[in-house]
C-alpha positions in Angstrom: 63.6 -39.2 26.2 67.1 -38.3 25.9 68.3 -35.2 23.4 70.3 -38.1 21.3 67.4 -40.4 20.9 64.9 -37.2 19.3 67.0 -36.4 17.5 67.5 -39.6 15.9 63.5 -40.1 15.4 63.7 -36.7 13.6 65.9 -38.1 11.2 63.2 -40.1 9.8 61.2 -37.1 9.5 60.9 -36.9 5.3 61.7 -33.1 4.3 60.4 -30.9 1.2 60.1 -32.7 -2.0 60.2 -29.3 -3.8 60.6 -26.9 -1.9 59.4 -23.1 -2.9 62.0 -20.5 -2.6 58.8 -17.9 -2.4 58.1 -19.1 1.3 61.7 -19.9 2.0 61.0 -23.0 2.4 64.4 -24.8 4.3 64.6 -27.7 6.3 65.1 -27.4 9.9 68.1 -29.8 10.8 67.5 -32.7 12.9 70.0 -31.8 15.6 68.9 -27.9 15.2 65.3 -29.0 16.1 66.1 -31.3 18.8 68.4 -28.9 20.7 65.8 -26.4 20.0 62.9 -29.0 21.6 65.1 -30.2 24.2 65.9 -27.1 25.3 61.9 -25.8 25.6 61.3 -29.4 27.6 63.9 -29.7 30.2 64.6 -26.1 31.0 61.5 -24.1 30.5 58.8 -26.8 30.5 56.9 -25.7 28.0 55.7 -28.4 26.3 54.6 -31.7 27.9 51.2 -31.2 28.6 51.0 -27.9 27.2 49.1 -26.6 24.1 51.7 -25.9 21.3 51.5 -24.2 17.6 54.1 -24.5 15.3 54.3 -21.5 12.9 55.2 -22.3 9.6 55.6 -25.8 10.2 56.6 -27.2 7.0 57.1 -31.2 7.1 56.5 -30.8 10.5 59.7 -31.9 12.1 59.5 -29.3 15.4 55.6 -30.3 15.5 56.5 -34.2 15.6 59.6 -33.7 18.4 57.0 -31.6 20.5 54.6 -34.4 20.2 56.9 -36.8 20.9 57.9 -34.9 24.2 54.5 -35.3 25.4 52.9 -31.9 24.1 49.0 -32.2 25.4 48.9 -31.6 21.6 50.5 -29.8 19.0 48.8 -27.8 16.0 51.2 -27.5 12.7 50.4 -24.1 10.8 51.3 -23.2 7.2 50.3 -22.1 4.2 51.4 -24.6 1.8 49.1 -27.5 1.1 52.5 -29.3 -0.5 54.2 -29.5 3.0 51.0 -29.9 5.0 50.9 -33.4 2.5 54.2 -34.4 3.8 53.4 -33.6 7.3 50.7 -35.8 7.0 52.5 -38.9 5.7 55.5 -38.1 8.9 52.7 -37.6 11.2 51.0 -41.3 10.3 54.4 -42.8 10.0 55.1 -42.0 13.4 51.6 -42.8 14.9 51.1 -39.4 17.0 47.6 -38.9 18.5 48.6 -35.4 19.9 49.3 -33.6 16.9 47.3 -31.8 14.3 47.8 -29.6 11.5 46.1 -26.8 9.7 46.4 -25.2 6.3 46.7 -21.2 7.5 48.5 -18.0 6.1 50.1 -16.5 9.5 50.7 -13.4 7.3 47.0 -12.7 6.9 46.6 -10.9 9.9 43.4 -12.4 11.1 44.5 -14.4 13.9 42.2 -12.7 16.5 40.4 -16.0 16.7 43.7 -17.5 17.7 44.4 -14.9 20.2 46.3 -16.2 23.1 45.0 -19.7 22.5 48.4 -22.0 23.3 50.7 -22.5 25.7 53.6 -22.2 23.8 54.8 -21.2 20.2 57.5 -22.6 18.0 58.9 -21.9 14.9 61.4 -21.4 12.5 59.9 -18.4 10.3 60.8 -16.9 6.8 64.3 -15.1 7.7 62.7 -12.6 5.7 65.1 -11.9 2.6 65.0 -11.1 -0.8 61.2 -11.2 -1.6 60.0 -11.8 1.8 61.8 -8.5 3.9 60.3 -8.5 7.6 58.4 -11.5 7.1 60.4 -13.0 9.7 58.7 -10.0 12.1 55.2 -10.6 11.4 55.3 -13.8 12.3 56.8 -12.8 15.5 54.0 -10.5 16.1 51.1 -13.4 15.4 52.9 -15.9 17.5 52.9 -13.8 20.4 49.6 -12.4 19.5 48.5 -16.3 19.8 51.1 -17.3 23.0 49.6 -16.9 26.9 53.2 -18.1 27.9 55.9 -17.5 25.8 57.5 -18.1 22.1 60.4 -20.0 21.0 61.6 -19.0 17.5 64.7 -18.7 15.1 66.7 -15.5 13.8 69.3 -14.3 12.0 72.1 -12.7 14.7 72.9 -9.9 12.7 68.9 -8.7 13.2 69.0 -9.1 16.8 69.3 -5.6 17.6 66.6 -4.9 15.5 64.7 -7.6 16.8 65.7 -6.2 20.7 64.2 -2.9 19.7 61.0 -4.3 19.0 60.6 -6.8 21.6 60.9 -3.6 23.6 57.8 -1.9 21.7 55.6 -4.5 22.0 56.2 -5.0 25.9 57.6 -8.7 25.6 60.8 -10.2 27.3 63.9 -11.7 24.9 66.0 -14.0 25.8 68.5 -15.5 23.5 68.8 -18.9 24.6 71.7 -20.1 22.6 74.0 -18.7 19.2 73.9 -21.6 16.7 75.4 -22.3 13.2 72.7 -23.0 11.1 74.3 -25.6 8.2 72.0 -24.1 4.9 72.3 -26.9 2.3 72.2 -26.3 -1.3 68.3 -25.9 -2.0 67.7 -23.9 -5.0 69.6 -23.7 -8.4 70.9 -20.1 -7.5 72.4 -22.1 -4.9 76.8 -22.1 -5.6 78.1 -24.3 -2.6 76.7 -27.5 -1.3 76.0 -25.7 2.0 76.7 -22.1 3.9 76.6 -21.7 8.1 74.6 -19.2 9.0 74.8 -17.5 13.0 71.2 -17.8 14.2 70.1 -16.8 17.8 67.4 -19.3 19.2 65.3 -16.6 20.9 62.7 -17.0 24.0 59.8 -14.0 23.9 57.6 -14.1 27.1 55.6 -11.4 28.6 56.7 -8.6 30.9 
């Protein structure tokens, strides 16, 4: 599958219906999550074949692109039984066998029945602001608590030396794959301009 034709598909993917500012609930972009899935595929091969989570999955829009790359399957995490709905309804739409989703709270801490259970992680966490500071960190932690190969994730480029330092502490490999402009729409009333850019680093975590 070519990187123009996911993304595409992704575009039918529906998004949050009302989404909950609580667990930072933004939409991954259709051309953000292709890049991000094309990326994993052609260069790393991490996903046909391969056991996948997606962390904080939302509407499921990474889980359905890994699927549709041929993931042996993929498991969508997250706590919200809204978005886990929605998931459902994209992941019938599109008619995937190999994907699968679970209602979970990755923060909980108990994911030692997880442990090193899938290939490969993805996600696109909680940036961890305003109510939610270094949520973006523990679920770093659980997905490479529950990764035998490696994780693929999201994060805000001003915390990457933060983010470097404890890569370093917990004995795991980064690799920033690519710096990307992340287009935040207008979500939330707060919300003043129809959208803001914000520089993310698309991060690779493996083992040392």
């Amino acid at each position: 599958m070519k990187l123009k034709q996911l993304e595409s598909l992704l575009q039918r993917v529906e998004g949050f219906e009302r989404p909950k500012l609580l667990l930072e609930q933004y939409p991954t972009s259709p051309h953000i999550a292709a890049c991000m899935l094309y990326t994993i595929h052609t260069r790393f091969d991490d996903i046909e074949n391969k056991l996948v989570a997606d962390l904080g999955c939302g509407c499921g829009v990474l889980s359905i692109g890994a699927a549709m790359l041929n993931a042996g399957l993929c498991l969508g995490v997250d706590i919200d039984e809204d978005a886990l709905g929605i998931f459902n309804r994209n992941a019938e739409e599109f008619e995937l066998a190999n994907i699968d989703m679970v209602q979970y709270d990755v923060c909980s801490k108990q994911t030692d029945n997880l442990s090193k259970k899938f290939d490969t992680v993805i996600m696109n966490p909680p940036f961890g602001t305003k109510h939610n500071k270094g949520m973006d960190m523990i679920f770093l932690k659980s997905a490479l608590d529950m990764a035998r190969t490696a994780v693929y994730s999201l994060h805000k480029t001003a915390t990457r030396e933060h983010i470097n330092k404890k890569a370093d502490e917990w004995k795991v490999t980064m690799e920033v794959i690519a710096e990307l402009r992340y287009d935040l729409p207008a979500t939330y009333k707060f919300h003043k301009r129809k959208s803001i850019d914000i520089e993310v680093d698309f991060i690779r975590f493996s083992a040392k």
